[in-house]
Structure formats: C-alpha cells, structure tokens
N, C-alpha and C positions, 0 to 999 in steps of 0.2 A: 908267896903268890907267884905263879908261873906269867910268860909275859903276856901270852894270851888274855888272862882276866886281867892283869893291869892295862893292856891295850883296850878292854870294855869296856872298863870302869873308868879311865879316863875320858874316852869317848862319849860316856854318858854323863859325868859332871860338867863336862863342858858342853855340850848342845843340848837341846831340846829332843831329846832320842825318839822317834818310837819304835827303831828297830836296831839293835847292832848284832852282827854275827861276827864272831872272830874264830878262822880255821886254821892249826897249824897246819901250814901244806910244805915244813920242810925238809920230805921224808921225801917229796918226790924232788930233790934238787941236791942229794948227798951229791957228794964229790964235785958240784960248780960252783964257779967261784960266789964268796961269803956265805957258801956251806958251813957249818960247825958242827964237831961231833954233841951229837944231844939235841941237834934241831935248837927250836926257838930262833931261826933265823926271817922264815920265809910263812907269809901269811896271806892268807885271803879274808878281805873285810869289806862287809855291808855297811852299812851306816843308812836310814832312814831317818832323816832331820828337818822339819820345816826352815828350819834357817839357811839350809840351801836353793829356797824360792830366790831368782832372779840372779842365783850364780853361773856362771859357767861351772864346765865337767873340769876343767883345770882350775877354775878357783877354788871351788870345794874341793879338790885334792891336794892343792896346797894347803889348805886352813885343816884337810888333816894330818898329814903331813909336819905342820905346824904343831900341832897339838903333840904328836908322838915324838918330837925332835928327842927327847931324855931316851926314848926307843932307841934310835938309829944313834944314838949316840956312845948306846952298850950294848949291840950286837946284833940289834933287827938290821937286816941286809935288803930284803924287798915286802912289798905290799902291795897285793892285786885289789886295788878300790872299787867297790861298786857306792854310789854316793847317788842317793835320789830324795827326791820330797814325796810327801806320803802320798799327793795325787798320780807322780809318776812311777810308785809303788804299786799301789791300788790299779794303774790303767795297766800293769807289767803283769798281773796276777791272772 
C-alpha cells in the first residue's frame, strides 16, 4: 500500500470522515529540501470531519498531524491541510 492510501485509510478509521482526499503533490517539490527520489514525500490533504465542530484550524491540524505521526516518522516531509466540518464544506461548495 503506497502512503497516499495509508494516509486515507488512517484518516478515515480514526474520524468520522465524510470526505478525505489525499494528492501526492511531490513531483512539484523534486530537488527542495525533504524531497526524495520516488516522491511520497509532500501531499495535499482534505479531510471533512464533524469532529472538527468547535476546533480551531490549528487544532484540527495538529489532531491530524497526530494521527499521521508513524507518516513523518518514515518519510512524509510536508502536508498542505485543508480540514473543515461538513457545514463549512457544504457553505465552501
């Protein structure tokens, strides 16, 4: 399983999901630093979770952040968060 789907499928046993996207985007980041050959460094991730009602933008990116610690621990280098509740989904749409 590439880290992409392990970054989903974590994402999704642990919260109340109803939306997760996970893009590898670290094809646009070769050669800066915690670049690796093969990618799998650098992502862009959605997350739509009711359980982010009455979080800050920085709480919820620490609790995911949290969740992905085994990630950053073996090679993911950054994560562009987008983290909303399904009403600030719905009103974004």
């Amino acid at each position: 399983m590439d880290r992409a789907e392990r970054i989903r499928r974590r994402l999704s046993e642990a919260l109340p999901c109803e939306r997760v996207e996970v893009a590898d985007r670290s094809h646009l980041h070769a050669g800066h630093a915690g670049a690796a050959p093969g990618g799998q460094t650098h992502y862009s991730v959605v997350v739509v979770s009711a359980s982010f009602a009455g979080m800050t933008r920085v709480a919820r990116q620490r609790a995911v952040n949290e969740l992905l610690k085994d990630e950053f621990g073996s090679g993911l280098h950054a994560l562009e968060l987008q983290t909303r509740t399904p009403e600030e989904d719905e009103a974004r749409r």
